[in-house]
N, CA, C and O atoms as CSV, one atom per row, in Angstrom:
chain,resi,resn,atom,element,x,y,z
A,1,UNK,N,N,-29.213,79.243,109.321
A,1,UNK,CA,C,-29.351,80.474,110.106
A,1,UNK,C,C,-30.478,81.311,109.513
A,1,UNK,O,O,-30.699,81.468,108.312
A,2,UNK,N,N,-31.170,81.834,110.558
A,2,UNK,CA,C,-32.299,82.469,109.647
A,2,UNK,C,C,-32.168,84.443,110.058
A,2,UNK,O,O,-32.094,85.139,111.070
A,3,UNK,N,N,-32.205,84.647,108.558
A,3,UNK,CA,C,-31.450,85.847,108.221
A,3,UNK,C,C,-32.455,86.772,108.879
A,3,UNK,O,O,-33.627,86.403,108.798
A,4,UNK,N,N,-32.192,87.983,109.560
A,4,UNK,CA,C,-33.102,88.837,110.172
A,4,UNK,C,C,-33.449,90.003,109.229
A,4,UNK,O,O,-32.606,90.145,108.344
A,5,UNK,N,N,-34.436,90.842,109.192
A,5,UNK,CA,C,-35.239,91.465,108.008
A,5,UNK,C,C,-34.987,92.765,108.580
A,5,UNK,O,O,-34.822,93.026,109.772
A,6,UNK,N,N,-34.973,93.625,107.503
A,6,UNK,CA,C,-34.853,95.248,107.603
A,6,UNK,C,C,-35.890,95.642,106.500
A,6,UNK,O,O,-36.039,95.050,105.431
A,7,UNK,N,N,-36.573,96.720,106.927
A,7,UNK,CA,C,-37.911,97.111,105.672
A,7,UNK,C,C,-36.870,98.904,105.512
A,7,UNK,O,O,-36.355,99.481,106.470
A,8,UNK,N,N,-36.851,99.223,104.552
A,8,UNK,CA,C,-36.845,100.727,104.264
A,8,UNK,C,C,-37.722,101.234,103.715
A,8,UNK,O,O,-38.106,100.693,102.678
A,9,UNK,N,N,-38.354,102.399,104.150
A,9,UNK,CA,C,-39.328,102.569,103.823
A,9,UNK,C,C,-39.084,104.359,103.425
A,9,UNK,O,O,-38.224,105.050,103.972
A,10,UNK,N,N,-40.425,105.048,101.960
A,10,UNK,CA,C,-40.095,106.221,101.970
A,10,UNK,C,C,-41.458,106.118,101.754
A,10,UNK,O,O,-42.161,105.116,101.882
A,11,UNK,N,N,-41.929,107.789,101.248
A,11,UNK,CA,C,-43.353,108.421,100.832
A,11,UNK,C,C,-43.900,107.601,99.633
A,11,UNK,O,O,-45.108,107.375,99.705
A,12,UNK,N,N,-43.188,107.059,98.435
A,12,UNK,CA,C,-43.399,106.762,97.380
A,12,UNK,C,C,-42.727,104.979,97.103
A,12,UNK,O,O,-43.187,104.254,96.221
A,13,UNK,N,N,-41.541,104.527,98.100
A,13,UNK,CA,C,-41.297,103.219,97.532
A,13,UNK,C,C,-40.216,103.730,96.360
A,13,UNK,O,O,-40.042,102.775,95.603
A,14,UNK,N,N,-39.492,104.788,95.967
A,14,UNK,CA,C,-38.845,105.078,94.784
A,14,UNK,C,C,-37.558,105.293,95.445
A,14,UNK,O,O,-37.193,104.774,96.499
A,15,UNK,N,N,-36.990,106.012,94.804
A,15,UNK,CA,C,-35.617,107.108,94.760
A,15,UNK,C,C,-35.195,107.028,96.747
A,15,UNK,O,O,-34.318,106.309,97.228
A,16,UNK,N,N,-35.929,107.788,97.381
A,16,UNK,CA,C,-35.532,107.517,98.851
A,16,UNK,C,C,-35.024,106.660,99.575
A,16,UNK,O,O,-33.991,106.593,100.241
A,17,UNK,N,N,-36.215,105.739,99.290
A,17,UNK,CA,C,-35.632,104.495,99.881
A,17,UNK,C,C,-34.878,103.432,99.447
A,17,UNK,O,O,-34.824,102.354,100.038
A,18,UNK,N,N,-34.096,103.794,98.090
A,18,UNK,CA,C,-33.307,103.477,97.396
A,18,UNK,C,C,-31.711,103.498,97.412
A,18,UNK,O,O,-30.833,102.662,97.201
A,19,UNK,N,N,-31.769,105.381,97.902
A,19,UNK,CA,C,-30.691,105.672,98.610
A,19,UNK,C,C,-30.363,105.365,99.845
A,19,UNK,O,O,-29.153,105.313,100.067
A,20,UNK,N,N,-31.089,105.143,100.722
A,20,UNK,CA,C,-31.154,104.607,101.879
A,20,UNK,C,C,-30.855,103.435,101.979
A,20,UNK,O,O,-30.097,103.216,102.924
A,21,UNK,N,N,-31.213,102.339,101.230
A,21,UNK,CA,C,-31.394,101.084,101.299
A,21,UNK,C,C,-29.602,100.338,100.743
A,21,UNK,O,O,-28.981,99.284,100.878
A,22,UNK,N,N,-29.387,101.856,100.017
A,22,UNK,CA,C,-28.042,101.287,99.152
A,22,UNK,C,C,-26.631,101.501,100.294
A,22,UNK,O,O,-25.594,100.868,100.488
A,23,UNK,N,N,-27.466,103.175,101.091
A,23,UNK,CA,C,-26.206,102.915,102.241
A,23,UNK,C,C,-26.505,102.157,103.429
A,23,UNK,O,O,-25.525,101.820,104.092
A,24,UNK,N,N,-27.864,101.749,103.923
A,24,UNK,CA,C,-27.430,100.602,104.739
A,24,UNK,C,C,-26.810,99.301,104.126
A,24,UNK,O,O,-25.847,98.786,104.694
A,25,UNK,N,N,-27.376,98.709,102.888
A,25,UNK,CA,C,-26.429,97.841,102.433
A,25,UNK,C,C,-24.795,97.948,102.837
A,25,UNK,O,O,-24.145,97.146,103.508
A,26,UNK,N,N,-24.358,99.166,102.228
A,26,UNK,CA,C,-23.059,99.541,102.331
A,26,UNK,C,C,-22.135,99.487,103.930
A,26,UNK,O,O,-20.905,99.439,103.937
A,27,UNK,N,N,-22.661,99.498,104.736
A,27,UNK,CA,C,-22.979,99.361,106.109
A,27,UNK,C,C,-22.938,98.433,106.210
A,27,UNK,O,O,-21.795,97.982,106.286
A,28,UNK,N,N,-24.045,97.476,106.286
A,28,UNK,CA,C,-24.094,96.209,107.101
A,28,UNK,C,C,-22.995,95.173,106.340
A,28,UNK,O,O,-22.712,94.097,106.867
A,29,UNK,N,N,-22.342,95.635,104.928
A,29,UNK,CA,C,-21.285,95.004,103.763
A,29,UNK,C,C,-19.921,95.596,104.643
A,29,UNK,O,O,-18.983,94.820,104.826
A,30,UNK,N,N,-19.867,96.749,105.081
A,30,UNK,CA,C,-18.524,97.043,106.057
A,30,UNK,C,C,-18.005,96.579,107.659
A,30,UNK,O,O,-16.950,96.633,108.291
A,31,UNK,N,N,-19.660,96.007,107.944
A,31,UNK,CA,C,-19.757,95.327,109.272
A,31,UNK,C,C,-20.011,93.532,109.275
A,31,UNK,O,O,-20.593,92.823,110.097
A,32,UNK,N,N,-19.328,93.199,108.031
A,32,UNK,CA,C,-19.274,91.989,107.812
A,32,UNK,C,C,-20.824,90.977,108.270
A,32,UNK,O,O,-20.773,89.874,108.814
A,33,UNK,N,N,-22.297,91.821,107.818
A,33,UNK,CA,C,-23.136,91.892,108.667
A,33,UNK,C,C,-24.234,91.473,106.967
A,33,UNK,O,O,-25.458,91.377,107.062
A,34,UNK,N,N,-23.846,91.372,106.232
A,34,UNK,CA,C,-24.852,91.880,104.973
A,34,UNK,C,C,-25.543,90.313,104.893
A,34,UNK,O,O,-26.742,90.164,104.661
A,35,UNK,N,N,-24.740,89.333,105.088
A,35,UNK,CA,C,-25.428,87.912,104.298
A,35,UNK,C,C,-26.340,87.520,105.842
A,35,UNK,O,O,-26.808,86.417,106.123
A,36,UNK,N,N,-26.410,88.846,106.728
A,36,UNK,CA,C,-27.174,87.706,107.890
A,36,UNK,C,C,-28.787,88.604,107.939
A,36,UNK,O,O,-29.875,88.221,108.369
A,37,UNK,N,N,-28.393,89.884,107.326
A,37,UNK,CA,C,-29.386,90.511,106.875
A,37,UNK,C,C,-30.476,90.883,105.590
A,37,UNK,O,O,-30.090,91.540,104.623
A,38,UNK,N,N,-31.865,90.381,105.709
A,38,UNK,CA,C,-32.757,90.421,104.366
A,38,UNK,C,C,-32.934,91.926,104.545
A,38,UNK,O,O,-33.038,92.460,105.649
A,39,UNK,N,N,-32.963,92.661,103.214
A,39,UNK,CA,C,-33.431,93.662,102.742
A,39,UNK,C,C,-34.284,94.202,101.923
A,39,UNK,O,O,-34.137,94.238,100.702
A,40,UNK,N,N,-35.175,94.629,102.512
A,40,UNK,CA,C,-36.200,94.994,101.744
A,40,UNK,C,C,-36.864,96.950,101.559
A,40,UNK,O,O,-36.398,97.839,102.272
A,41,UNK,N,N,-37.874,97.192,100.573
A,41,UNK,CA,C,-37.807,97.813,100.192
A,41,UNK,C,C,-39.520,98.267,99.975
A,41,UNK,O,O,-40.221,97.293,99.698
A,42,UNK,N,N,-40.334,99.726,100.074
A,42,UNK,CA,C,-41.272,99.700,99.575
A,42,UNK,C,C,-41.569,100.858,100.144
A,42,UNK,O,O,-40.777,101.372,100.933
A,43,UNK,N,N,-43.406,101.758,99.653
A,43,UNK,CA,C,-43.648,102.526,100.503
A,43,UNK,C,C,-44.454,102.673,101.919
A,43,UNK,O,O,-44.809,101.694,102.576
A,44,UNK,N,N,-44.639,103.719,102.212
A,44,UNK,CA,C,-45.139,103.844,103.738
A,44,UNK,C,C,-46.395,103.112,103.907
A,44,UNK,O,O,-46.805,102.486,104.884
A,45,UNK,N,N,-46.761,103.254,103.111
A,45,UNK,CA,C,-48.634,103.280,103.078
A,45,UNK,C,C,-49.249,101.453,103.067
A,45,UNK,O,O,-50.141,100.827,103.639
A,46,UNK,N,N,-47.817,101.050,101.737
A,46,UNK,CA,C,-48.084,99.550,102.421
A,46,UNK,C,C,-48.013,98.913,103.192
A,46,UNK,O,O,-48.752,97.953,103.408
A,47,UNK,N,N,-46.883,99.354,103.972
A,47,UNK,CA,C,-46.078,98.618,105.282
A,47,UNK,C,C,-45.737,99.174,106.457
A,47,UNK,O,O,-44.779,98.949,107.197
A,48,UNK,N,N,-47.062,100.283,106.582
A,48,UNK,CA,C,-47.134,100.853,108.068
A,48,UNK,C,C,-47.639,99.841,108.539
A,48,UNK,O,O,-47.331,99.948,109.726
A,49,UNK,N,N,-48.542,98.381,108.382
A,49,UNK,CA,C,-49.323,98.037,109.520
A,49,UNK,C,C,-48.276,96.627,109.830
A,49,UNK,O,O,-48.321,95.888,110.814
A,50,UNK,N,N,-47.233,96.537,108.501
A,50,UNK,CA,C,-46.547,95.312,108.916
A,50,UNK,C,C,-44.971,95.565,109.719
A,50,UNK,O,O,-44.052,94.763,109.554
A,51,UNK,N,N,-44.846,96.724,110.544
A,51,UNK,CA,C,-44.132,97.000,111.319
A,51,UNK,C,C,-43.118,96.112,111.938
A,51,UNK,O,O,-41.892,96.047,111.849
A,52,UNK,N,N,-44.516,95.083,112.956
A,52,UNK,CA,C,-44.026,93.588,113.540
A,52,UNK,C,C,-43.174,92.749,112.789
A,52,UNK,O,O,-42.219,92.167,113.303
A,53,UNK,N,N,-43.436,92.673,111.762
A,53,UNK,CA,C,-43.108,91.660,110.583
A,53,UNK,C,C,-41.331,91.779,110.177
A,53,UNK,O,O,-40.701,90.965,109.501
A,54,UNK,N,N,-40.793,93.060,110.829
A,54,UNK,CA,C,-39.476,92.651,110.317
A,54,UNK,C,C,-38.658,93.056,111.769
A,54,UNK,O,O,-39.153,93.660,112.720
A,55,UNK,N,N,-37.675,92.695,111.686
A,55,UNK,CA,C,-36.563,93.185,112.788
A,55,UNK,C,C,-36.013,94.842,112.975
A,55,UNK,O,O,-35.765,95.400,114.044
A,56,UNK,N,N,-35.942,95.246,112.010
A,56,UNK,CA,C,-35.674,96.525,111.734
A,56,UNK,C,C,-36.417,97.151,110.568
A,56,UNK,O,O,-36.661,96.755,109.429
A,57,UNK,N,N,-36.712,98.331,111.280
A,57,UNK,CA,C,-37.575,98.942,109.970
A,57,UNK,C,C,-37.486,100.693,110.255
A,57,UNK,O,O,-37.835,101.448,111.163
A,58,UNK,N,N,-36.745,100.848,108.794
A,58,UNK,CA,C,-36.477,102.559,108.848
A,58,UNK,C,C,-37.230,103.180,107.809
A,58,UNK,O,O,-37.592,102.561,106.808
A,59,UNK,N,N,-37.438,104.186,107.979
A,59,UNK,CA,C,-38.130,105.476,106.868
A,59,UNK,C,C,-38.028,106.715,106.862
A,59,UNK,O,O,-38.062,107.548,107.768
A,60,UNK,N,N,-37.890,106.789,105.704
A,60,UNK,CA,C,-37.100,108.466,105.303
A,60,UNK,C,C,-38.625,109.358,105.178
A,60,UNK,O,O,-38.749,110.361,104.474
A,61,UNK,N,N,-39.465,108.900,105.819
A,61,UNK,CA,C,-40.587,110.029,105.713
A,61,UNK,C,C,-41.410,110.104,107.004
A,61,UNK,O,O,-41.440,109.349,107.975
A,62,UNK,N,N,-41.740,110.672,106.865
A,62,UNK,CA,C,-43.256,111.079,108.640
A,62,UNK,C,C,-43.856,109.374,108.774
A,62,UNK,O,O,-44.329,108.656,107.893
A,63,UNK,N,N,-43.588,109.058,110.421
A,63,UNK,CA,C,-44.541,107.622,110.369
A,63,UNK,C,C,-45.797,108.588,111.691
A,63,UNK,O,O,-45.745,109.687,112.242
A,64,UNK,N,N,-46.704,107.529,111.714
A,64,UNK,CA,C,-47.562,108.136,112.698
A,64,UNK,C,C,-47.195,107.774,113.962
A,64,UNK,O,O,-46.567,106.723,114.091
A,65,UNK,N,N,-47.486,108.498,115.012
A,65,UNK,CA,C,-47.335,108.741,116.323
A,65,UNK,C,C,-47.033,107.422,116.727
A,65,UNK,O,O,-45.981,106.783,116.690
A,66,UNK,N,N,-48.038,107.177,117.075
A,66,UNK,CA,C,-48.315,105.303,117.556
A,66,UNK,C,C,-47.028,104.365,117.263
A,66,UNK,O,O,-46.428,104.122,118.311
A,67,UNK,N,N,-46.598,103.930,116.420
A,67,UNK,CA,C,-45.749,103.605,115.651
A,67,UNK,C,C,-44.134,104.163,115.724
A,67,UNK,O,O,-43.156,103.497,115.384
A,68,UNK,N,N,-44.113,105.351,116.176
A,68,UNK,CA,C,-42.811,105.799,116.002
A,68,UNK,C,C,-41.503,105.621,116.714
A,68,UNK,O,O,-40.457,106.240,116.516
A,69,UNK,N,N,-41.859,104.221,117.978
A,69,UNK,CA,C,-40.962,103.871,118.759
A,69,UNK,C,C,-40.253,102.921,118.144
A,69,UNK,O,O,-39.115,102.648,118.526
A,70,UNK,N,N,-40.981,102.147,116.859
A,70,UNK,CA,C,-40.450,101.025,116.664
A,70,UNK,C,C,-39.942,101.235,115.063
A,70,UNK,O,O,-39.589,100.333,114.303
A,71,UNK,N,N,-40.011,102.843,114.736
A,71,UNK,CA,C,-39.539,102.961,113.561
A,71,UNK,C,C,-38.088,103.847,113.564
A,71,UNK,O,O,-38.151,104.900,114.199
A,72,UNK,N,N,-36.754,103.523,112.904
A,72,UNK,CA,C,-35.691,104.127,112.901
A,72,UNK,C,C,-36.212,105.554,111.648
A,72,UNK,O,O,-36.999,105.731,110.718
A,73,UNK,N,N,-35.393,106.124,112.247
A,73,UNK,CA,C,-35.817,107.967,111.629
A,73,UNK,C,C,-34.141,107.642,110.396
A,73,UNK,O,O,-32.948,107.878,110.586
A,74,UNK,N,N,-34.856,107.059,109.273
A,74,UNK,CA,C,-33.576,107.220,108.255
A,74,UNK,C,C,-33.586,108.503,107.351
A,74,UNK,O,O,-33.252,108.342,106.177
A,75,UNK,N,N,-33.857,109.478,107.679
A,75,UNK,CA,C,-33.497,110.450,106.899
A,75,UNK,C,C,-32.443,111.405,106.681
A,75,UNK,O,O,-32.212,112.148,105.727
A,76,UNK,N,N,-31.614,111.146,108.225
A,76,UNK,CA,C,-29.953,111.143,107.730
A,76,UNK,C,C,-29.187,110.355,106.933
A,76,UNK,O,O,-27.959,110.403,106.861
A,77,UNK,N,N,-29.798,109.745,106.429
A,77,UNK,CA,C,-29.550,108.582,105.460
A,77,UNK,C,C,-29.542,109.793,103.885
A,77,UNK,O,O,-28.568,109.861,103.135
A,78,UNK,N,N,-30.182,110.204,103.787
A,78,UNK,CA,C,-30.649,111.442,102.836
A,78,UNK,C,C,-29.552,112.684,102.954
A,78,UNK,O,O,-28.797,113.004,102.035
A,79,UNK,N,N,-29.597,113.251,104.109
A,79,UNK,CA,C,-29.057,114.478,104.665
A,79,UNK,C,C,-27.665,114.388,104.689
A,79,UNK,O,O,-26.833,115.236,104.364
A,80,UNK,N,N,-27.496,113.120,105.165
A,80,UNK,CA,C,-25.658,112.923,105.398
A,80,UNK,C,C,-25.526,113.157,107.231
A,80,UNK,O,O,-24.504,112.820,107.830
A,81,UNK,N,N,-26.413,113.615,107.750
A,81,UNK,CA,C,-26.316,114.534,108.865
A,81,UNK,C,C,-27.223,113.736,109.946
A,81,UNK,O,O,-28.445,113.602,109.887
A,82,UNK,N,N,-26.114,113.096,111.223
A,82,UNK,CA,C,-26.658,112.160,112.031
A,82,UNK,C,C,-26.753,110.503,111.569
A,82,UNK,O,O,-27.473,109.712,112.179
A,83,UNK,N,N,-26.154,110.226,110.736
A,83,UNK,CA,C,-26.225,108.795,109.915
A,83,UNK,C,C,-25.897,108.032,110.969
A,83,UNK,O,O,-26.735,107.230,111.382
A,84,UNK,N,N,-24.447,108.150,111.686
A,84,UNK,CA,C,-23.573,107.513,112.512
A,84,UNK,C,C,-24.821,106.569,113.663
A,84,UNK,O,O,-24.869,105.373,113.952
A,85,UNK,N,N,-25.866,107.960,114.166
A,85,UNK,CA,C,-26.573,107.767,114.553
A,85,UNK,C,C,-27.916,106.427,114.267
A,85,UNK,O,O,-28.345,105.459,114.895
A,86,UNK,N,N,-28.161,107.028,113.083
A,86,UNK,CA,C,-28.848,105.605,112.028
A,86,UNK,C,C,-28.044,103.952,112.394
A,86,UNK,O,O,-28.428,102.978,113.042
A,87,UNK,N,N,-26.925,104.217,111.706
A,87,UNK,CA,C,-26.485,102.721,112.275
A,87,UNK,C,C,-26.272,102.463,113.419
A,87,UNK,O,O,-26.358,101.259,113.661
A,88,UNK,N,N,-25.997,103.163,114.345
A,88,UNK,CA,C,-25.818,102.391,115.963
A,88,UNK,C,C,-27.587,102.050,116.355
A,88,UNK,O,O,-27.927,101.138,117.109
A,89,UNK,N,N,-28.591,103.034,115.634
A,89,UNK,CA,C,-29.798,102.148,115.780
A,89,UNK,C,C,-30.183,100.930,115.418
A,89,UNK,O,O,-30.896,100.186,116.092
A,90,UNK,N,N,-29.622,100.652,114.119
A,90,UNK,CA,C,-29.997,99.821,112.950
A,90,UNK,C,C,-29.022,98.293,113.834
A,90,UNK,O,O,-29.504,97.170,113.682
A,91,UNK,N,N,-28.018,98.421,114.487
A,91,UNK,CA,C,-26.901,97.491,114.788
A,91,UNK,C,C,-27.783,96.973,116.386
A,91,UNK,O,O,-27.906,95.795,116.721
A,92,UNK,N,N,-28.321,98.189,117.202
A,92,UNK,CA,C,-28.843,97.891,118.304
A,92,UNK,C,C,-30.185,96.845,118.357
A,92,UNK,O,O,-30.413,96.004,119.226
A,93,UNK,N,N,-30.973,97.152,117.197
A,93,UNK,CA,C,-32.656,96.399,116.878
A,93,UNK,C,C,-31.739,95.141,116.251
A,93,UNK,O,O,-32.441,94.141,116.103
A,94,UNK,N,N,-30.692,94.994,115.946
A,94,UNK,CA,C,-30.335,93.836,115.126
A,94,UNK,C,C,-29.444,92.798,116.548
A,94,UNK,O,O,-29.143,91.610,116.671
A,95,UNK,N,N,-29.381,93.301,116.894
A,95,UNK,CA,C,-28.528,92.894,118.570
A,95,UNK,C,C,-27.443,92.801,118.156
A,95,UNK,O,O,-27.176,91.600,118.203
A,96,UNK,N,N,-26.126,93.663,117.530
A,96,UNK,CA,C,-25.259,93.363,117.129
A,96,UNK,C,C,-24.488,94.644,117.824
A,96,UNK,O,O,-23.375,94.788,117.319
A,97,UNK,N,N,-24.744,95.474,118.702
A,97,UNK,CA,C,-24.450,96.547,119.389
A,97,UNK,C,C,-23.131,96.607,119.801
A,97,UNK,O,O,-22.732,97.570,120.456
């Protein structure tokens, strides 16, 4: 089976997308969903142009215009506030809705 890819992405590749990355883990580990999903990790600047390249891709910081249909807004991931929201995105790009 070939595992489908999630990028998290923050300003720096550090601390943000760390926390983020640890509660979607936590998530896709409560939706019996974790071993079908690769996770990955880094900042904006590297992996704005490889967008295409994964199935899901969230970031806890400003993406540019162009781009922003195909990027999940994880910064309730941070906030606490609208998360619920985060995963019914994260479950929908994964077709697991």
């Amino acid at each position: 089976i070939t595992r489908q890819t999630l990028m998290v992405v923050c300003g720096s590749g550090v601390a943000p997308s760390t926390v983020a990355e640890g509660k979607i883990r936590d998530f896709l580990d409560s939706k019996g969903l974790l071993d079908k999903v690769k996770i990955y990790k880094s900042n904006i600047d590297e992996q704005i142009n490889n967008i295409d390249d994964y199935d899901v891709f969230v970031s806890t910081t400003v993406v540019p215009e162009d781009v922003r249909d195909k990027v999940i807004n994880g910064l309730p991931l941070l906030t606490g506030i609208g998360v619920d929201k985060v995963y019914d995105q994260i479950l929908a790009k994964l077709g697991e809705d």
